[in-house]
DRENNUTOR-685308 format. One record per atom (N, C-alpha, C): y, z, x. Coordinates in pm, whole numbers, plus 50000, padded with zeros to 5 digits. Layout:
BEGIN
YZX
...
***
This chain:
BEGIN
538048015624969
538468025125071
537288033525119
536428036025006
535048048025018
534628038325127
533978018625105
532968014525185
533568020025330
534868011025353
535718011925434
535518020925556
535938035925483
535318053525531
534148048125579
532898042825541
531548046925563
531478038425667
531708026425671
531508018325800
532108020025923
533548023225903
533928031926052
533108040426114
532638047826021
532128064626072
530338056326135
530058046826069
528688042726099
529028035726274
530348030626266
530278020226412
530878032426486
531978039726468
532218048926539
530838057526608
529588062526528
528448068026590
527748061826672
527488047526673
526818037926772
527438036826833
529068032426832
529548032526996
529608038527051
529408056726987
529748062427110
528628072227164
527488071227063
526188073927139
526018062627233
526258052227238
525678044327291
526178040027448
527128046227398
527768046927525
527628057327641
526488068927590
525618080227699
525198074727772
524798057227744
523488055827815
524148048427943
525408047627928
525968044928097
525878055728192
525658069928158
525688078928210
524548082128246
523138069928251
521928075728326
521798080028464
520628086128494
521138084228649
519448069328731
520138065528778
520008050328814
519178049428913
518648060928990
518318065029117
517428059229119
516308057728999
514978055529052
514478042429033
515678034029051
515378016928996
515278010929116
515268019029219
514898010929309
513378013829351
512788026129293
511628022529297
510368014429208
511328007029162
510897999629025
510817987329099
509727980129047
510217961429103
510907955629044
511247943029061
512437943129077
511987929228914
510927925628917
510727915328790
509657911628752
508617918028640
507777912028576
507807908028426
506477900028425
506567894128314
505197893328266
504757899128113
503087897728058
503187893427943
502337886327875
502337881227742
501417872627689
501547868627615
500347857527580
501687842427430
500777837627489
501337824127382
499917814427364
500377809427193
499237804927156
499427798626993
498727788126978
498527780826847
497357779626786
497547778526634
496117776726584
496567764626423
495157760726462
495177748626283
494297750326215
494547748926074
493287749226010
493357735525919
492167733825886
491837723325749
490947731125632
491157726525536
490497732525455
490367722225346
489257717125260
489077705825128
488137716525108
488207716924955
487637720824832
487997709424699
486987713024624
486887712324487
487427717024366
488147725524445
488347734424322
489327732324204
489467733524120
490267728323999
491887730524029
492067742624084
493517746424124
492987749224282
494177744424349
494047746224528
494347758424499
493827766424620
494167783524659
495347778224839
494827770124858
495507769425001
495817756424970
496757753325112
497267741825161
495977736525266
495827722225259
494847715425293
495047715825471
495647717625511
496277718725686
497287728925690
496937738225797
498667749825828
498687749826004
498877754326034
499567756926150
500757765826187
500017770326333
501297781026393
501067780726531
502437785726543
502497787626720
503017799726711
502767810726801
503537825726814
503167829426990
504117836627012
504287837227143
504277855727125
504057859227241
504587873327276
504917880927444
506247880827465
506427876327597
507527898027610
506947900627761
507517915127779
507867913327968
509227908827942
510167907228067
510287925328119
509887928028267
510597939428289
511367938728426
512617944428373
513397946028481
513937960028551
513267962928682
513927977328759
513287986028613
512117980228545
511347991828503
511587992928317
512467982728280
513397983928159
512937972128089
511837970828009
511307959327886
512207958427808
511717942627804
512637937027702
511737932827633
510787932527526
510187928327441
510107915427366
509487906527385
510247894827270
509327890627186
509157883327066
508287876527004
508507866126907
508057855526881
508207849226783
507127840526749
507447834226618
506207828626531
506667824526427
506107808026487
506607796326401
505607787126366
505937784726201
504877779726115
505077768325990
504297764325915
505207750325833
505617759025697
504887770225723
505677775625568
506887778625544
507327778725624
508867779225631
509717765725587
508927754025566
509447740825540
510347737925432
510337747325340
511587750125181
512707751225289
513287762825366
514177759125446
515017753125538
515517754225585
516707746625643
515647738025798
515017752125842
514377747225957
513057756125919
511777756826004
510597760126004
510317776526029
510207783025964
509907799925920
509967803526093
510767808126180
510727817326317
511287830726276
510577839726376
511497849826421
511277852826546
512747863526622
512777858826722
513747876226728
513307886426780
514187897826798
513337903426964
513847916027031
513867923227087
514237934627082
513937945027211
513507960827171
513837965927358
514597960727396
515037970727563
514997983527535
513847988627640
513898002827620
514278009227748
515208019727785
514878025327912
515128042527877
513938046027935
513988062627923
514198068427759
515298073327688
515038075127591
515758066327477
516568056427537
517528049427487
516598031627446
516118028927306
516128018827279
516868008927230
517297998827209
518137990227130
517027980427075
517537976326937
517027966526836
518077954126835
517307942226848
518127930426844
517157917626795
517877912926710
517017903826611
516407905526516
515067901626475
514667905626386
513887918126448
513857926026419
513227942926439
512627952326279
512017962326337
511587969526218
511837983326299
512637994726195
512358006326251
512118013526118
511708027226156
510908036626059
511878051126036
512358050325960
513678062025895
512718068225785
511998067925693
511268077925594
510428067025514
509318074425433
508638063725346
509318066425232
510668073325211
511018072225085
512338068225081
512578065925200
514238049625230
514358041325274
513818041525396
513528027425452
512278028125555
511548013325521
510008016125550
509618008325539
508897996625632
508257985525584
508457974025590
509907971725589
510497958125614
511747956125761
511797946825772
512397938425931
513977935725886
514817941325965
515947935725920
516207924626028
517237915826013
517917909426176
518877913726173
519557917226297
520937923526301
520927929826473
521427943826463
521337954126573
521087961826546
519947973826610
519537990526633
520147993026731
519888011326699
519638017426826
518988026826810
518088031426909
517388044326841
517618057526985
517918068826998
517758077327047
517138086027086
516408090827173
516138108527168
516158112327345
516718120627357
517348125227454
516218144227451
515848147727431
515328159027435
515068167627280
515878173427241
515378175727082
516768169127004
517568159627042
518208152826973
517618135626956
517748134826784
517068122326733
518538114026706
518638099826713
519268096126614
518988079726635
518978075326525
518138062626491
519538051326382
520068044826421
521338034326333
521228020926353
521368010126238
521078003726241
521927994626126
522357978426202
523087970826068
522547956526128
522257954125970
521397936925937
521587935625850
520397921025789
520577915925689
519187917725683
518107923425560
516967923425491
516957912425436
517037908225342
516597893225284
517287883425293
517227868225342
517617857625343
517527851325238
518427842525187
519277836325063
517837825825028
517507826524906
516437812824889
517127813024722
517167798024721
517957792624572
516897786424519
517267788124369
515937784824291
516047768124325
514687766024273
514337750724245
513907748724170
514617739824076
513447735223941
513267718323958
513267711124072
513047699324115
511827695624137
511017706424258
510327698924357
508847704424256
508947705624127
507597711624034
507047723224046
507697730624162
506807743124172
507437753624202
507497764224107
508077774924099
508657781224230
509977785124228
510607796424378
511157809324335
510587817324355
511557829924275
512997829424358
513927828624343
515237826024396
515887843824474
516217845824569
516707857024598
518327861024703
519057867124654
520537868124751
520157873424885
520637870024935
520737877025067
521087891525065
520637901725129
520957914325130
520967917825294
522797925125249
522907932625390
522737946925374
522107956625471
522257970825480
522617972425643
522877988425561
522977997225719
522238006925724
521808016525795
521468032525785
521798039625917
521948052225901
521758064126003
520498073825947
520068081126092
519088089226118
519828096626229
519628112926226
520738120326285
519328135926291
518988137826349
517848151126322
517748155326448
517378165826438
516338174326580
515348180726581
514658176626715
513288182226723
512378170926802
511268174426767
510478160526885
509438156126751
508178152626826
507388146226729
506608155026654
506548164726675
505468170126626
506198179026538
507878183726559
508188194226471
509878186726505
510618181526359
511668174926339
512078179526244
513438176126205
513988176326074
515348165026082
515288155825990
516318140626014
516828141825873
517988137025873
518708133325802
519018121625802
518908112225646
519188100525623
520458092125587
520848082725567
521608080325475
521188063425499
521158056125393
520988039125382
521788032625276
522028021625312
523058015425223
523068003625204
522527992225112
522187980625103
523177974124976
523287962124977
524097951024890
523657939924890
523517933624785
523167918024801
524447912624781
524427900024826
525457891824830
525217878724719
526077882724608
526227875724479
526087861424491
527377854924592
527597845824602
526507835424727
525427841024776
524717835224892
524167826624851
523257826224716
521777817424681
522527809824543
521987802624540
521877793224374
521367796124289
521647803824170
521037806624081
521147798323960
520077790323858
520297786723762
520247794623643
519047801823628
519327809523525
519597825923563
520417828723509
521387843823534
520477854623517
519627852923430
518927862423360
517667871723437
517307857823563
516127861823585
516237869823766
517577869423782
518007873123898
519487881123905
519477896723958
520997904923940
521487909224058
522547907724138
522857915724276
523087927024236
522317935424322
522117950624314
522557959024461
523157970224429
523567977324568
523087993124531
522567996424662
521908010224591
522588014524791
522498028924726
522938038024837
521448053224852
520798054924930
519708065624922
520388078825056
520288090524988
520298102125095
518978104825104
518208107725188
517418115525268
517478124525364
515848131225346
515888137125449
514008140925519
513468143325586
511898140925653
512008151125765
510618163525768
510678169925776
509438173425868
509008182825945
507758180126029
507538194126115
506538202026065
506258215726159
505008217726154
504758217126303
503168223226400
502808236226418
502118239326331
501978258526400
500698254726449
500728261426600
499088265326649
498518251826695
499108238426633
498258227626659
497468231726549
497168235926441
496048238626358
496408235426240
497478237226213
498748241726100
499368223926092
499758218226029
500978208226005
501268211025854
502478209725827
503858207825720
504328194925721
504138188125667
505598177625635
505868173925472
507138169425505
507628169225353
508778152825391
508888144225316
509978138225276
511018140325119
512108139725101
512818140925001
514008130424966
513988120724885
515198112424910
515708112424721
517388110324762
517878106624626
518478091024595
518318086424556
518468069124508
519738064224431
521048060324428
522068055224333
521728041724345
521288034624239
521058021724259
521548013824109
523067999224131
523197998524062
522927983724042
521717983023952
520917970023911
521737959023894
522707958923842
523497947823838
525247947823844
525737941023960
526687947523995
528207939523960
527387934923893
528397919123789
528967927023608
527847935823610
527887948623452
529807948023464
530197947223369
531437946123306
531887961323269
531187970123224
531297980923167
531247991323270
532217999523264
532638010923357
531748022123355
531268027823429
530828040123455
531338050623358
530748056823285
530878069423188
531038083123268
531978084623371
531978103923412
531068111823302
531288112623168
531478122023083
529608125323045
529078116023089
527398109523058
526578108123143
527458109623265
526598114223388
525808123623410
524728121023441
523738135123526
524308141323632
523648150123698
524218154123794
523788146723941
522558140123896
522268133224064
523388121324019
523818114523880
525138102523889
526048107623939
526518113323946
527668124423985
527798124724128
526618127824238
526548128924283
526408116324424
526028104824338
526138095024425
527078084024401
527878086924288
528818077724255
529988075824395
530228085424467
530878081124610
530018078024687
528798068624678
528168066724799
527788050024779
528008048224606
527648033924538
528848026924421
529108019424451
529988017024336
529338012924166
529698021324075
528898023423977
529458016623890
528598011923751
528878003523658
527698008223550
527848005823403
526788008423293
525348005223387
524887996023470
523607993223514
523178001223624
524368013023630
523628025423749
522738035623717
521498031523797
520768048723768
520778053223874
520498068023851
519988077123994
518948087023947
517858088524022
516998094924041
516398095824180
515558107424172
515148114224308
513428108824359
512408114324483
511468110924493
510928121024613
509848127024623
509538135524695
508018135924748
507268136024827
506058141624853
506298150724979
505038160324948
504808170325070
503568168025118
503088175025213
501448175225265
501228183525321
500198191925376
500048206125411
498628201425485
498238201025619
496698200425665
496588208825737
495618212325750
494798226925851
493598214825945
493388220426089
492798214126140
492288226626244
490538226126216
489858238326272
488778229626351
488048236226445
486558227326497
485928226226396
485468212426371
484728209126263
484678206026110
486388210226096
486798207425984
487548208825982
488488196025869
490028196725887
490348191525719
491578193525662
491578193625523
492678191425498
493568186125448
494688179825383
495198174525219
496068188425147
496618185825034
497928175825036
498238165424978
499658164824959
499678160224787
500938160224779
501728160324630
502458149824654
502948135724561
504108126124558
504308127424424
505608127224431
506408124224282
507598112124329
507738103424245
508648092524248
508718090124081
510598092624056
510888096723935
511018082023880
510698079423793
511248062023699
512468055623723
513288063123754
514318055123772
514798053023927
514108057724023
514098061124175
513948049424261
514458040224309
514448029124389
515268024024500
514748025924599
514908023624732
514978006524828
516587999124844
515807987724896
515337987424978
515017997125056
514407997625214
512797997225181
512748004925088
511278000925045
510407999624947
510847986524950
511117976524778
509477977524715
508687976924789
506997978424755
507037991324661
507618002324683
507068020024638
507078018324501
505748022924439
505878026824311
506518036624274
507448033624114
508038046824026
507148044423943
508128059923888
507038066723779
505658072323808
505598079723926
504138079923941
504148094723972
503398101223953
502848118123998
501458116624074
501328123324209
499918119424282
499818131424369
498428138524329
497878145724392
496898145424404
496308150124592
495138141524626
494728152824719
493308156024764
492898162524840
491618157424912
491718158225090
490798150825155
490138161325240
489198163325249
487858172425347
487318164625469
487238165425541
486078161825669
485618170325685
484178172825739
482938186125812
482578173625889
482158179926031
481928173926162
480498182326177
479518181526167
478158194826151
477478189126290
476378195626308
475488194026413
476018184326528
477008193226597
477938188126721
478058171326667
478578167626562
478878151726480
478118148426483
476718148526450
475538139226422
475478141126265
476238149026205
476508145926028
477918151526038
478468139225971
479768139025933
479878137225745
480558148425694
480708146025544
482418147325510
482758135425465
483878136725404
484058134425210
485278141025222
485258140825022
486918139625019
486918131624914
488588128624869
488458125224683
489608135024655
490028137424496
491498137024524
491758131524389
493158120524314
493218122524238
494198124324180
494938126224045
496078120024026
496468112223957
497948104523926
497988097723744
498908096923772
500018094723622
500978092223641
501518085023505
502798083523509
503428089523342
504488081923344
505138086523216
505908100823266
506358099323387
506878114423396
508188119723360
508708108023279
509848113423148
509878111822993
508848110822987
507898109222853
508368103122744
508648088522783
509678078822750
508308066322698
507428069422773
506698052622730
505748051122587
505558042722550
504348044422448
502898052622508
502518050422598
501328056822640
501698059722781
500118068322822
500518079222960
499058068723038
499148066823171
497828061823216
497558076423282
496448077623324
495728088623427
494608079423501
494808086623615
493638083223686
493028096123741
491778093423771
490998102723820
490318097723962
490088099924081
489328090524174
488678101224258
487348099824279
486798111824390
485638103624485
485588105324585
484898098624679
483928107324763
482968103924829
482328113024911
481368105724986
481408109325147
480438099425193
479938107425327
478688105025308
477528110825420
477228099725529
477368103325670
476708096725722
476388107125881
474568103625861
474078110525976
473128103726069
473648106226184
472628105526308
470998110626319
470088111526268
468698115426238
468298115926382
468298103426467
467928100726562
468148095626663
468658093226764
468988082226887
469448066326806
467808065226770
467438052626687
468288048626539
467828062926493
468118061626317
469128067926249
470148055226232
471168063226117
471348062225983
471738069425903
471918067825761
473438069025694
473498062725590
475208061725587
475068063125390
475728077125356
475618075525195
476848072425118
477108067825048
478938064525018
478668066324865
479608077124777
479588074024617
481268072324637
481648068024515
482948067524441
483128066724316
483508079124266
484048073224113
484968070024068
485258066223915
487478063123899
487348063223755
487798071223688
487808075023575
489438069923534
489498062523459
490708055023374
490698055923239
491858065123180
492428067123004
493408066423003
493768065822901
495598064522816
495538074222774
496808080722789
496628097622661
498068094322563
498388098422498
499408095522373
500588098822454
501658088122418
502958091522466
503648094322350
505188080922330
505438080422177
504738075322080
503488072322135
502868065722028
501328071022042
500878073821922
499148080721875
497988070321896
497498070422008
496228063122028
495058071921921
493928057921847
493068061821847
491828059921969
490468062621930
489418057521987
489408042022005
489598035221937
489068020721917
490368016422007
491528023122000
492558017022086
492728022022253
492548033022237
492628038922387
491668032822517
492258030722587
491778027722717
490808037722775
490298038322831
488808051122855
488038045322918
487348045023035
486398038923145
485968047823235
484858051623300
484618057523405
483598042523494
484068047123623
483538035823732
482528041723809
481018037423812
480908046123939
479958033224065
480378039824142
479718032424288
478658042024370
477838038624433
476798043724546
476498030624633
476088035524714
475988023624873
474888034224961
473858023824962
473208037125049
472458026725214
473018031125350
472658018225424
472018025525555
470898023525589
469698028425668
470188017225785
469678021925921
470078013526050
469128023526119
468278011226195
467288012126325
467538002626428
467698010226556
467688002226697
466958006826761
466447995526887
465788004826974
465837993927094
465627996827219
465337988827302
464197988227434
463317978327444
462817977827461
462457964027572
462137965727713
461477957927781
462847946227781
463807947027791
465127942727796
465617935527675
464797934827522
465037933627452
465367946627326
466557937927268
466817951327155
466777943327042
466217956126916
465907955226770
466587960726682
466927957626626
467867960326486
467637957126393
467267967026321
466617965526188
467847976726040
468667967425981
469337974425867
469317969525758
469517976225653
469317974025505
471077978525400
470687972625297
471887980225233
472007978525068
472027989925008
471407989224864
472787989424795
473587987224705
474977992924649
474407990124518
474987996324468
475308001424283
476348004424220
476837998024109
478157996724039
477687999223899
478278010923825
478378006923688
479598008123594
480048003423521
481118006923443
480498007223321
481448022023281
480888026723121
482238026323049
482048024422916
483988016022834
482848028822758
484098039322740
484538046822588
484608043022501
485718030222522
485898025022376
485038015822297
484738020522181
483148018722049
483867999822071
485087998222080
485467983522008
485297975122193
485407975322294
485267970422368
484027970922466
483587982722475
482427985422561
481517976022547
481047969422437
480367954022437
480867944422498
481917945622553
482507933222617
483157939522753
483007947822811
483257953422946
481907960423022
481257968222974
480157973822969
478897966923096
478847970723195
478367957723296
477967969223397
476547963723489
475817968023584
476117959323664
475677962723833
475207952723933
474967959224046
474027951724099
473107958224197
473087948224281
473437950124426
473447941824594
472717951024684
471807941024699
470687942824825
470727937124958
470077939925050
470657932425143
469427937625304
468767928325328
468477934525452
468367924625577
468347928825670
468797924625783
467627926525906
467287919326026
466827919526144
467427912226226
467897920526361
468527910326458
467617911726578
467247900926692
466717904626803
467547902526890
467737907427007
468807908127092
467717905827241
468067895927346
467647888327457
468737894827542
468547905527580
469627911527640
470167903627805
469277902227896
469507894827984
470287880727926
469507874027866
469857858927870
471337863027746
471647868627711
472337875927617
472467862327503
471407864627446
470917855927323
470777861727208
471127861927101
470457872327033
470447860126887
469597866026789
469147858926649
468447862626551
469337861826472
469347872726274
468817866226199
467727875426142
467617867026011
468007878825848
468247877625745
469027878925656
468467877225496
468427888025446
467707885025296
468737894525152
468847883625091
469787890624992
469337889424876
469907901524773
469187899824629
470647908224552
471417900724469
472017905324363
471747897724251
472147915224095
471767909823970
472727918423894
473817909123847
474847912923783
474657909123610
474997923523545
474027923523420
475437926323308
475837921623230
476917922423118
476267921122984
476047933222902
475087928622742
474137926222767
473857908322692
472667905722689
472677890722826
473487890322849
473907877123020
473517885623102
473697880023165
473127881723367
473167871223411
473127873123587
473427864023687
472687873523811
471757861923866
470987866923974
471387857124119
471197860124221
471227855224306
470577859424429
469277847924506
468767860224560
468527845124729
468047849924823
467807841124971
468037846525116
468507836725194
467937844825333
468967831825439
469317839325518
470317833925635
469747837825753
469827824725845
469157827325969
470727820126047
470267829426182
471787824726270
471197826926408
472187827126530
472117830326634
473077826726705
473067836726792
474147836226866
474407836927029
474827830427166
474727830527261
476077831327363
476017837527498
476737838427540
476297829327715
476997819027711
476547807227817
477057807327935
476517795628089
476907796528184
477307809728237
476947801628352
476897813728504
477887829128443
479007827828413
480357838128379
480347844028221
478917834628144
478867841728045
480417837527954
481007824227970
482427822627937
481877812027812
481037805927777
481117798827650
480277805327588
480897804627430
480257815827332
479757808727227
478617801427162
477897794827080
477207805926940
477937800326817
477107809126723
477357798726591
475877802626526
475937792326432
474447797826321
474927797726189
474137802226039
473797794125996
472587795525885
472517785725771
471807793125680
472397790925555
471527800425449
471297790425334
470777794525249
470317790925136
470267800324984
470557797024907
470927808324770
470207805324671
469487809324601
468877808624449
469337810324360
470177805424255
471187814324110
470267810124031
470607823223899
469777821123787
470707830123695
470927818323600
472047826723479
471387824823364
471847837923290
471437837323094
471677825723091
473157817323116
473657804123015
473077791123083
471477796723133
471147778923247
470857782323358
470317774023419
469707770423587
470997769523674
471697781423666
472797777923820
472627776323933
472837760623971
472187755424131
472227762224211
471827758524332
471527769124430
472067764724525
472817774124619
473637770524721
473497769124839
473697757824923
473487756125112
474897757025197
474777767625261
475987770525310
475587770125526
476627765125554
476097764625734
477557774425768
477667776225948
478577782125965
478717779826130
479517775226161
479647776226348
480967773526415
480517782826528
481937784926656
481317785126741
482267780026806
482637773526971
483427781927038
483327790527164
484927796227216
484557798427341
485517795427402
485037792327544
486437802927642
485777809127747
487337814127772
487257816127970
487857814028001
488037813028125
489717821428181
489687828428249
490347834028331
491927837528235
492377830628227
493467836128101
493817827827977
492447817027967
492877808927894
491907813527785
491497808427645
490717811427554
490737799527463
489867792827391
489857778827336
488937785627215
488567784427075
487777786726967
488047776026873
487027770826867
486457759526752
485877766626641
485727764826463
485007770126411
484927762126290
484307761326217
483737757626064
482737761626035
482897759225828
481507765825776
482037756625621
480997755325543
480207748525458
479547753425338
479977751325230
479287758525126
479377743825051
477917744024985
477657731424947
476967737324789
477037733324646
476567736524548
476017721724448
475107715024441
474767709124366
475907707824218
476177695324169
476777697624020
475567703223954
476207707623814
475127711123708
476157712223579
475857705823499
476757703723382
476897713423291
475967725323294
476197736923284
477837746323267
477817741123425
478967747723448
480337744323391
480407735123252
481407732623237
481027737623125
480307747323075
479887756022943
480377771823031
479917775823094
479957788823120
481067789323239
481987779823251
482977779123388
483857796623405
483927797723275
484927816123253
483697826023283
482357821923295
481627832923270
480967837923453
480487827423434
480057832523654
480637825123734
480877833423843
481357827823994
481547820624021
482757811424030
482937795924053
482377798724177
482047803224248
480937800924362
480267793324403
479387794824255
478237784324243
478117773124195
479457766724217
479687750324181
481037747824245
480607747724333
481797744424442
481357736024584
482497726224628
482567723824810
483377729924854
482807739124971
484197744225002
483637740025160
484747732625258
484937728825384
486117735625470
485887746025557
487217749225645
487307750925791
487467743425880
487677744725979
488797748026077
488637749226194
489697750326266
489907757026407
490607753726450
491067756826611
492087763126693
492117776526790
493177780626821
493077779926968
494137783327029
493957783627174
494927794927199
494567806427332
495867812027347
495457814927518
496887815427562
497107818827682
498067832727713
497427838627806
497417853127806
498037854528014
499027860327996
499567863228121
500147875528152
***
C-alpha cells in the first residue's frame, strides 16, 4: 500500500507539472525556422597483436556512434547513439539511443539519459525510461522513472567469467528553489532490483537489494566572493530482500525507524547517513576552498553505486595568482580515514599534500615545479599493531620542467627538459628491504618548427634508473619524429617517430627496444579520415624468463596496433 502511496504521488507530480508547459506562450516560434539539423556520425577499428602471455585487449573492436540535434521552431531534440561488438554476450550489439527536447525552461528525458539530483543519491549513472526537469524562475523540480541496470545471467559455459546482475528499476524527485548559484532541493530516490530478471547459479554470490535515500543539496553566493554548499543524504538499504527474518522494531536505530516506511525491511536492512560541506572564498589573486566528507559504513546509495563508505575526508586547496599570473602557486592537503565506527581490526590514514609552482620568467622562459607527498599507516583498531606489522610509508615526488621558445626568421625553437623524482621510504624494519625503491626520469626535448611550410621535427633523449636494494633497471635513448601539415588547404596531416631504447638490469643485458609510430589524417570540408599505427619491437633474451616478476614486461615484448576512423560532421 506504502509503494502504491509513493508512485501515485510520483506520477501525479509529472503530470501535472508537466502539463504547465502547454501554457507557454508560442508567439515567438514563428520567429524561429522552421527546421535544422547538426551533428556528426562516424566509425572507427582497431587491430591490435601482441605477445603477451595474457591478452589485455581483443585483437579487432569496432564502433559506430552518431550524434544528431534536430531543431524545430527553435526546440532540440538531441539524439545519440553508439554501437559496438562488446555488446555481443547480448541479445543484440551494446546501443544506446535516448533524447533531451528542451524548450525554454521545460526539458524532457527519453531513453537512455543521465540527470544530476546530488553526489550523495543519484550521480553518475544513465537510466532508460522518462525525465523531466524544470525551472521556471526560482522554482526547481527534476523526476524521473527507468531502469539502471539491465539483466546479465551468469555463464559458466563460454570459459570466461560474467559477474551476473538483476535488472534494477528506480524513480526519484527533486523539488527545491532558487537558481544556480543559490538553491536548496530536496530529494527522494527509490530503486529495486528485480529478483526474478537474470539467471543466477550460485545464490551466494548475487542478492536483490532495494534501498530508498532522502536528501537534500544546498548552495549560497554571498558577494560572488563567498560560496557555501553542503549535500546531506540518509540511505535504507535492504541488501537482501529474499532475508526470511523480520525486521526487529525493538533494535532499531533511529535512522531504521525512520526509513522503514520508505523501504521494505528485513534482518539484511541497514541505514546510515552521508554528508560533505565546502566553504570557498574567492578574492583577486587568491581563492581557497575547505570541504569536509563523511560517508558512514553502512551508507549506500544505488544511484551512486561507485561512492566510497566508511571514509572521513578533509582537504584544503590554495591558489595565489602573483605578478598579474606570471607565477601561479597552488597547495592542496588531505586527510582521510576510515574505521569511523571503530568496528575493524585496523584504522588506514592517509596523509596527501601537494604543491606546485609554475612561472613565466620570460616571454621565452617558463618553469614548472610540482612536489607531492602521501604518507600511508595503520593505527590500532580491535586489534594491537606492532612495528614489524603496521603498514607505515611515506611517498615523495618532485618534477621539475624548464621550457624555451622563441621565434625567429619564420622559424620557431623549442627547447624543454624534464627531471622527476620518486622515493618511497617503508617504516616497517620487516619490509622496507623489499619495498624501499628510488627512480629517477629524465627527459629532454628539441623541436624545430618551419612555420610557413608548417613542418616541424623533434628530436628526444631519455634517461631512467629505477633502483630497489641492491637491483636496478636503467633505460636510456633518443626519438626522432616529424610532423607536417600538406597541400594547398593544409588538409593532409603526416606524422611519424622512431626511437630506440638501451635497458640494463642487475639480473642481465635487457634488450633494447625499436619502437616506430605513424598517422595519416586527412580532412576536407566536413569529412575527416585518420590512419594510425605504432610498433614496439624487443629482441628475445632468455633472461627474461628468470626475472619476468621483476622488470617491465616492456622490454620483451611485440606490441602492434593500428587503426582507422572516419567521421562526418554536419
Amino acid at each position: 500500500m506504502e509503494k502504491a502511496y509513493k508512485i501515485f504521488i510520483l506520477v501525479f507530480l509529472i503530470t501535472n507539472v508537466a502539463g504547465i508547459t502547454h501554457a507557454q506562450d508560442l508567439g515567438n516560434l514563428k520567429k524561429q525556422k522552421p527546421f535544422i539539423i547538426s551533428g556528426s556520425i562516424g566509425a572507427s577499428a582497431t587491430y591490435y597483436n601482441s605477445n603477451e602471455p595474457l591478452a589485455t585487449r581483443p585483437p579487432f573492436s569496432w564502433n559506430v556512434y552518431g550524434n544528431f540535434t534536430p531543431t524545430i521552431y527553435g526546440v532540440a531534440l538531441p539524439l545519440s547513439f553508439t554501437v559496438s561488438q562488446f555488446g555481443k554476450s547480448y541479445s543484440q550489439p551494446f546501443s544506446q539511443f535516448g533524447l533531451s527536447p528542451t524548450y525554454k525552461w521545460v526539458k524532457l528525458h527519453l531513453g537512455y539519459r543521465n540527470m544530476q539530483f546530488s553526489p550523495l543519491t543519484y550521480e553518475g549513472q544513465s537510466f532508460r525510461g522518462a525525465g523531466i526537469e524544470l525551472t521556471p524562475k526560482f522554482f526547481r523540480f527534476a523526476a524521473f522513472y527507468g531502469k539502471l541496470n539491465r539483466k546479465v545471467n551468469e555463464d559458466t559455459t563460454s570459459g570466461r567469467f560474467k559477474v551476473p546482475q538483476f535488472s534494477r528499476n528506480a524513480y526519484g524527485v527533486k523539488i527545491g528553489a532558487g537558481t544556480t548559484n543559490n538553491h536548496i532541493d530536496f530529494i527522494y530516490l527509490h530503486a529495486k532490483d528485480d529478483s526474478s530478471s537474470a539467471k543466477v547459479i550460485n545464490k551466494k554470490i548475487l542478492s536483490a537489494q532495494e534501498n530508498s535515500v532522502l536528501g537534500t543539496s544546498f548552495k549560497l553566493t554571498l558577494a560572488k566572493k563567498v560560496i557555501v554548499s553542503s549535500d546531506f543524504a540518509i540511505s535504507g538499504l535492504t541488501q537482501d530482500i529474499s532475508a526470511s527474518q523480520s525486521f526487529n522494531d525493538s533494535a532499531a536505530t533511529g535512522l531504521s525507524k525512520l526509513m522503514k516506511p520508505f523501504v521494505k525491511s528485513n534482518a539484511s536492512t541497514v541505514a546510515d547517513w552521508a554528508g560533505q560541506s565546502t566553504l570557498q572564498l574567492i578574492l583577486k589573486g587568491y581563492n581557497t576552498t575547505i570541504g569536509y566528507r563523511r560517508v558512514q559504513p553502512n551508507f549506500k546509495s544505488l544511484g551512486t553505486p561507485y561512492i566510497l563508505n566508511d571514509i572521513s575526508l578533509l582537504n584544503w586547496m590554495n591558489n595565489f595568482s602573483l605578478s598579474k599570473g606570471k607565477l601561479n602557486i597552488s597547495t592542496t592537503v588531505s586527510r582521510q580515514n576510515n574505521n569511523l565506527n571503530k568496528k575493524l581490526a585496523t584504522e588506514l590514514q592517509t596523509l596527501v599534500g601537494n604543491a606546485n609552482v609554475n612561472a613565466m620568467l620570460s616571454t621565452h622562459v617558463n618553469l614548472n615545479m610540482n612536489y607531492s607527498g602521501y604518507n600511508i599507516k595503520q593505527k590500532d583498531g580491535t586489534q594491537v599493531l606492532t612495528d614489524s606489522t603496521r603498514l607505515n610509508q611515506m611517498i615523495h615526488q618532485l618534477s621539475f620542467t624548464p621550457s624555451y621558445n622563441t621565434i625567429k626568421e619564420n622559424k620557431s625553437h623549442t627547447i624543454s627538459g624534464n627531471i622527476s623524482y620518486m622515493l618511497l621510504d617503508d617504516k616497517n624494519p620487516v619490509s622496507k628491504n623489499f619495498t624501499n625503491s628510488a627512480n629517477l626520469s629524465s627527459s629532454a626535448n628539441y623541436t624545430l618548427g618551419l612555420i610557413k611550410k608548417s613542418i616541424n621535427f623533434t628530436l628526444s633523449g631519455l634517461y631512467n634508473h629505477y633502483k630497489q636494494d641492491t637491483n636496478y633497471y636503467k633505460s636510456y635513448g633518443a626519438t626522432i619524429g616529424s610532423s607536417a601539415q600538406l597541400l594547398k588547404n593544409k588538409s593532409l596531416g603526416v606524422q611519424g617517430t622512431a626511437g630506440y631504447l638501451l635497458n640494463r638490469s642487475s639480473y642481465g643485458n635487457a634488450r633494447n627496444n625499436l619502437t616506430f609510430s605513424g598517422n595519416i589524417s586527412y580532412h576536407v570540408k566536413h569529412h575527416s579520415l585518420n590512419i594510425y599505427a605504432n610498433y614496439i619491437y624487443t629482441p628475445y633474451n632468455p633472461i627474461n624468463n628468470i626475472i619476468y616478476n621483476k622488470v617491465a614486461q616492456a622490454v620483451a615484448t611485440k606490441n602492434l596496433m593500428g587503426g582507422i576512423n572516419y567521421n562526418y560532421s554536419f
